[in-house]
N, C-alpha and C positions, 0 to 999 in steps of 0.2 A: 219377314218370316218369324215364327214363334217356334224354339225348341221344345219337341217333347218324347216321350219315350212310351211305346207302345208295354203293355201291361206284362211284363215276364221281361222285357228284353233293356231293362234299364242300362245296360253297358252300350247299348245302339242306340242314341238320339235320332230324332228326324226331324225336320224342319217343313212346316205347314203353314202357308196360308193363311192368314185368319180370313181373310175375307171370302174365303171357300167356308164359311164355317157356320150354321144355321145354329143349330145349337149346344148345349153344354151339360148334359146331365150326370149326376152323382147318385147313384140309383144298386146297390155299394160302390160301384166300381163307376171312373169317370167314364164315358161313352160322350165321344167327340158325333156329332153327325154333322157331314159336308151339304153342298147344294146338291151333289150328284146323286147324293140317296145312301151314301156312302156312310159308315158308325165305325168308328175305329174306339178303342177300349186301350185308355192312357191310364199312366200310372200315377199321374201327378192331379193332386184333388180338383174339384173344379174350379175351389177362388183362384188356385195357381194360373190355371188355365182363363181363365176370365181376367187374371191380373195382368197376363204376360199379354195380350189381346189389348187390352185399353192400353199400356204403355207401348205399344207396337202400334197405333191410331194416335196416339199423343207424338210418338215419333217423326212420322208420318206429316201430321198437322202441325207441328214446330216448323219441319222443315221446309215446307211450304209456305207458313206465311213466314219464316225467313228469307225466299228465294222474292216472296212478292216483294217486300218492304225491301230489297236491295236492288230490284227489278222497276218498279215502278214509282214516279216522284207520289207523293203524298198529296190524297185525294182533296184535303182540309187543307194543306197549302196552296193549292191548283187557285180552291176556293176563294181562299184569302187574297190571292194576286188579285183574281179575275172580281171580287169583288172593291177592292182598292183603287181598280181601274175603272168602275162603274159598268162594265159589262155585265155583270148579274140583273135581274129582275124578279119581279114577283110574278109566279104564275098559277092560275086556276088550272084544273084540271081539262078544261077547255083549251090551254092553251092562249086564253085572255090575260092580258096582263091583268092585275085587280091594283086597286089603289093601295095603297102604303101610308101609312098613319105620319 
């Protein structure tokens, strides 16, 4: 969720969604528009808005591939086993083996 404060009411924060959030316009005044059709009229400029938004997806996608990388053994080492043990092959999109130089 991204804090912001609706236009006149800067003493009341709200917490929104970015992912409800279609677009962003500065047109004087910032104008939030949701998926629902919905335009709320924020006090904080758009880059604020646009900046709180990508570090709240940056968040998000940190913490995910932090859950992956402690979650799952490493794809390139799978590799490296299975291919040290000669279980790997070459293969065509056919599903042919093809030769190997």
């Amino acid at each position: 969720m991204i804090t912001l404060h609706r236009l006149g009411h800067n003493a009341e924060p709200f917490h929104l969604n970015p992912d409800l959030i279609i677009t962003v316009e500065a047109n004087p005044d910032t104008v939030v528009t949701l998926v629902s059709g919905t335009k709320i009229v924020v006090a904080e400029p758009a880059e604020r808005v646009i900046a709180a938004i990508r570090s709240y997806r940056i968040d998000v996608l940190a913490g995910a591939m932090d859950k992956r990388r402690q979650e799952a053994p490493s794809v390139t080492g799978l590799a490296a086993r299975r291919a040290a043990q000669g279980s790997l092959r070459a293969v065509d999109s056919d599903d042919e083996p093809r030769p190997t130089a």
